[in-house]
C-alpha positions as CSV (number, residue, x, y, z in Angstrom):
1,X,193.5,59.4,253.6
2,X,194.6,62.5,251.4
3,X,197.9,62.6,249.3
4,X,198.8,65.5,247.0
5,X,201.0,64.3,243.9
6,X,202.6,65.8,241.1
7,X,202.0,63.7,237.8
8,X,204.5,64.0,234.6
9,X,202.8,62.7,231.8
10,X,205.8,61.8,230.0
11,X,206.8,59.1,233.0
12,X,204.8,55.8,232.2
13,X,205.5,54.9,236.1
14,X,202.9,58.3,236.5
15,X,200.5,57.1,233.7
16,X,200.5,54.3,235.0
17,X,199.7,55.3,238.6
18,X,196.8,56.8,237.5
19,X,196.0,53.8,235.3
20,X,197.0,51.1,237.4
21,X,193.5,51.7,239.6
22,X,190.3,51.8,238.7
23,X,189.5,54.6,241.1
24,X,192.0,56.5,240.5
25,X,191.4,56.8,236.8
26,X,187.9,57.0,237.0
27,X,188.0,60.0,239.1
28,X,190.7,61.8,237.4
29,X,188.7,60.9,233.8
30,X,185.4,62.6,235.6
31,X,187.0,65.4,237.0
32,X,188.7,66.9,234.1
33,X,185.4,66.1,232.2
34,X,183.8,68.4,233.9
35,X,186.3,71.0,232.7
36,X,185.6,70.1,229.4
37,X,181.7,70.7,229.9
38,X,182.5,73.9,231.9
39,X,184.2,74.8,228.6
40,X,181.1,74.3,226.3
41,X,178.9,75.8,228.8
42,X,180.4,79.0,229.3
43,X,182.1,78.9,225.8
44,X,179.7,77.7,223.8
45,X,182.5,75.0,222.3
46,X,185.9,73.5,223.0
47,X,188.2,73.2,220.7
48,X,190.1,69.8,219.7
49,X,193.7,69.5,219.6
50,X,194.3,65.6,219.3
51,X,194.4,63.6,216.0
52,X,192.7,60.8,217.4
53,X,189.7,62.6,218.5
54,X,189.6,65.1,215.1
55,X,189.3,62.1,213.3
56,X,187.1,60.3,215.4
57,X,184.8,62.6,215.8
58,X,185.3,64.8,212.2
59,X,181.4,64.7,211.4
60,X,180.9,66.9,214.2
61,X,183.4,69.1,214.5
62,X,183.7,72.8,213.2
63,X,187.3,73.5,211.3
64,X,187.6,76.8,211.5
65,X,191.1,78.1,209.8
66,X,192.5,74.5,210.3
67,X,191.5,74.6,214.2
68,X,188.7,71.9,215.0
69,X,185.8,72.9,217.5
70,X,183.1,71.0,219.0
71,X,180.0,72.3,220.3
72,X,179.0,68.8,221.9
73,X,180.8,66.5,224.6
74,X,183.1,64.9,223.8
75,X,184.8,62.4,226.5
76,X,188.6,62.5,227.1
77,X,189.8,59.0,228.5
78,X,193.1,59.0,230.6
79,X,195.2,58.3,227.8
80,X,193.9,61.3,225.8
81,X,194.6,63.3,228.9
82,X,198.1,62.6,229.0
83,X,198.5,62.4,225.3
84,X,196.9,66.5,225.6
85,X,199.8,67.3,228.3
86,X,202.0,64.7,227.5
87,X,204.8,67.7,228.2
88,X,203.4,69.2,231.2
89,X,202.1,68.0,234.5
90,X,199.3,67.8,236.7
91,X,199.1,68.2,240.7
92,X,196.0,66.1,241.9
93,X,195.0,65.6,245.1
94,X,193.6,62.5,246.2
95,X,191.4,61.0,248.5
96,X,191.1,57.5,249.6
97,X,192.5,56.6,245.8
98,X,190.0,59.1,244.0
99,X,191.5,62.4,242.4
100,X,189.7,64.9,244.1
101,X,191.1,68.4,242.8
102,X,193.5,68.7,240.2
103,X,195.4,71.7,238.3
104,X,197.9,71.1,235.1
105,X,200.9,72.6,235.1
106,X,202.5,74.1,231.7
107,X,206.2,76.1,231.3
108,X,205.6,78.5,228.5
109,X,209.0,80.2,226.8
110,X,208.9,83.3,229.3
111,X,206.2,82.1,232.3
112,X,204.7,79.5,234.2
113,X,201.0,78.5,233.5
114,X,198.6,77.0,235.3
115,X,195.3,76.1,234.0
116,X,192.7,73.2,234.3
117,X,192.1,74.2,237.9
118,X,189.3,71.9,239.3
119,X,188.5,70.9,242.8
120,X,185.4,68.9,244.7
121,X,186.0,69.4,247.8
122,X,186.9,72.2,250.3
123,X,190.7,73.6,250.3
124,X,191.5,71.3,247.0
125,X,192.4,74.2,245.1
126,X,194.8,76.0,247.6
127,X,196.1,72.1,248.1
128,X,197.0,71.4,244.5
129,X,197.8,75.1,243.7
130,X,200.5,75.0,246.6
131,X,202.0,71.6,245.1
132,X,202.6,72.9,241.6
133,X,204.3,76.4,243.0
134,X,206.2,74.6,245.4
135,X,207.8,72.6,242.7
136,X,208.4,75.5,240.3
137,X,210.0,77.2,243.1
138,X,214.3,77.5,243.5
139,X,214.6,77.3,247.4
140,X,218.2,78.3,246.9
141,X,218.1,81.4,244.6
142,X,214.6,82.4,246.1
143,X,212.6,83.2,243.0
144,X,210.7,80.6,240.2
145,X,213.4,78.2,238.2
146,X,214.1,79.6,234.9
147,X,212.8,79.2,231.9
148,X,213.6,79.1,228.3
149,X,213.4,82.7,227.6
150,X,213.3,84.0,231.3
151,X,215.7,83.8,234.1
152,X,213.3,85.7,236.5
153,X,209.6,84.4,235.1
154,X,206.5,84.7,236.8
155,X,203.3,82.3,237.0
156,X,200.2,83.3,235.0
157,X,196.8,81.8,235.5
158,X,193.3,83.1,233.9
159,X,189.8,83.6,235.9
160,X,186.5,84.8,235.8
161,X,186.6,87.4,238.0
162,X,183.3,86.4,239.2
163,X,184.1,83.0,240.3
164,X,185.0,84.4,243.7
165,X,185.8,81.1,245.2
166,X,188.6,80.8,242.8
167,X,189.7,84.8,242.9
168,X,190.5,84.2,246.7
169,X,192.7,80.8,246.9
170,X,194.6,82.0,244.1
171,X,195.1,85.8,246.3
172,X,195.8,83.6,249.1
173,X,199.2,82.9,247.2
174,X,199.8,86.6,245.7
175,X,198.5,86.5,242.4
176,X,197.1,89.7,241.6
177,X,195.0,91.0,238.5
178,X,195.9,92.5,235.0
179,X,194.6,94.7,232.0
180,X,195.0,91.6,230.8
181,X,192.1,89.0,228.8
182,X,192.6,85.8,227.7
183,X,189.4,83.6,226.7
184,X,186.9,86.1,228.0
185,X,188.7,85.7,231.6
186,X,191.5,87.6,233.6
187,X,194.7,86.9,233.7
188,X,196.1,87.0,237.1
189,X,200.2,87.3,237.7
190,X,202.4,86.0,240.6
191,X,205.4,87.1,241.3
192,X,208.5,86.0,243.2
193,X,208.2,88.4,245.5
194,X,204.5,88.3,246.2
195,X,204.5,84.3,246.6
196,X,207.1,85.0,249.2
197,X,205.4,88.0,251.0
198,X,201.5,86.9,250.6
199,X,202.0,83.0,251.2
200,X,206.1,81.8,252.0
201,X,206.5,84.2,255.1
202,X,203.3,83.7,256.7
203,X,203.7,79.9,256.3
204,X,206.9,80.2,257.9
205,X,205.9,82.2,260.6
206,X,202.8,80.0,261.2
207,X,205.1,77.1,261.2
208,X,207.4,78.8,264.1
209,X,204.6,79.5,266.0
210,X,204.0,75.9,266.8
C-alpha cells in the first residue's frame, strides 16, 4: 500500500513516525544516502554543515574559508537528517512502510525550494513533487502562500539538464529553464500561472472527465 506524506522536522510526532519503525527509518536513512554519494560522485565532495558530524569526522574533512568538505562518505542517520532540515520538510512517499521517493522542501526569503529530489520507483518523483506544491499552494488566492520577502514567490529547483528523467516530471508541472547555474546544474522556475496552466487545469479537466 502507497501513502504520500509531508514530514516537518520540527514536529517530534513526524520524527518520530519515521523513527517509530524500523522500515521506515531504514529506508528513508538509505535513500537520502544515496543523495549524499550522488553528491561525491558528481561533485567530487559534499560539504558538512552539522557540528556533530565536523567534529566527528574533523581528521577528514577539508575547511575551506571556515566551510568543511568531505571527499569520502560519510553516513547521515535519521536524526542528522532532521537535525540538517530541522526547519524545512520533506514529502516521502511510501510503500508498504518503506520511503520510496522523497524531496525536501525549503522556504527561502523570496522563493520556494525544492531540492534532495530522490525516487526508486516509477512516478515517485511526480508523486512527492505534487505533495510538496500542493501544500505551498493558496487554493483561495490562487497563486503560492507568501513568503517573507515575497507576496507573489515562485518555486525554484536545480537539474542537470541531462538527467532527462528528472527534466520531464518537473515540465510535467511547469517548471521551465533559466540563464541561471547553481552547483554546475540549472535552475528551473515555476510559476503560479504555469502550475495552474501546465498541471492544475489538466488535472481538473481529467478529473471532470470521469
Amino acid at each position: 500500500m502507497s501513502e504520500n506524506k509531508i514530514i516537518h522536522f520540527n514536529k517530534q510526532e513526524d520524527k518520530d513516525f519515521i523513527n517509530s519503525n524500523l522500515g521506515r527509518k531504514e529506508s528513508f536513512e538509505k535513500i537520502y544516502n544515496e543523495w549524499n554519494e550522488y553528491i561525491i560522485n558528481t561533485r567530487g565532495k559534499i560539504r558538512i554543515r552539522l557540528p556533530n558530524l565536523i567534529e566527528q569526522y574533523k581528521d577528514i574533512l577539508e575547511n575551506v574559508n571556515e566551510k568543511y568538505y568531505s571527499k569520502k562518505f560519510i553516513f547521515y542517520t535519521s536524526n542528522d537528517i532532521f537535525e540538517q532540515f530541522k526547519n524545512d520538510k520533506f514529502s516521502i512517499l511510501l510503500n508498504n512502510n518503506e520511503v520510496v521517493a522523497f524531496a525536501a522542501g525549503i522556504i527561502w526569503q523570496d522563493c520556494f525550494y525544492i531540492s534532495h529530489v530522490r525516487s526508486n520507483i516509477k512516478g515517485g518523483c511526480t508523486s512527492v513533487i505534487s505533495k510538496l506544491l500542493n501544500s505551498w499552494w493558496n487554493r483561495d488566492k490562487l497563486k503560492f502562500f507568501s513568503t517573507e520577502l515575497n507576496n507573489d514567490p515562485t518555486v525554484k529547483l536545480h537539474v542537470l539538464i541531462n538527467n532527462l528523467s528528472a527534466v520531464g516530471c518537473y515540465k510535467k508541472f511547469g517548471f521551465k529553464f533559466t540563464d541561471e547555474i547553481l552547483n554546475d546544474e540549472t535552475v528551473m522556475i515555476l510559476t503560479k500561472e504555469s502550475y495552474a496552466e501546465n498541471y492544475l487545469l489538466p488535472l481538473y479537466e481529467n478529473k471532470l472527465k470521469k
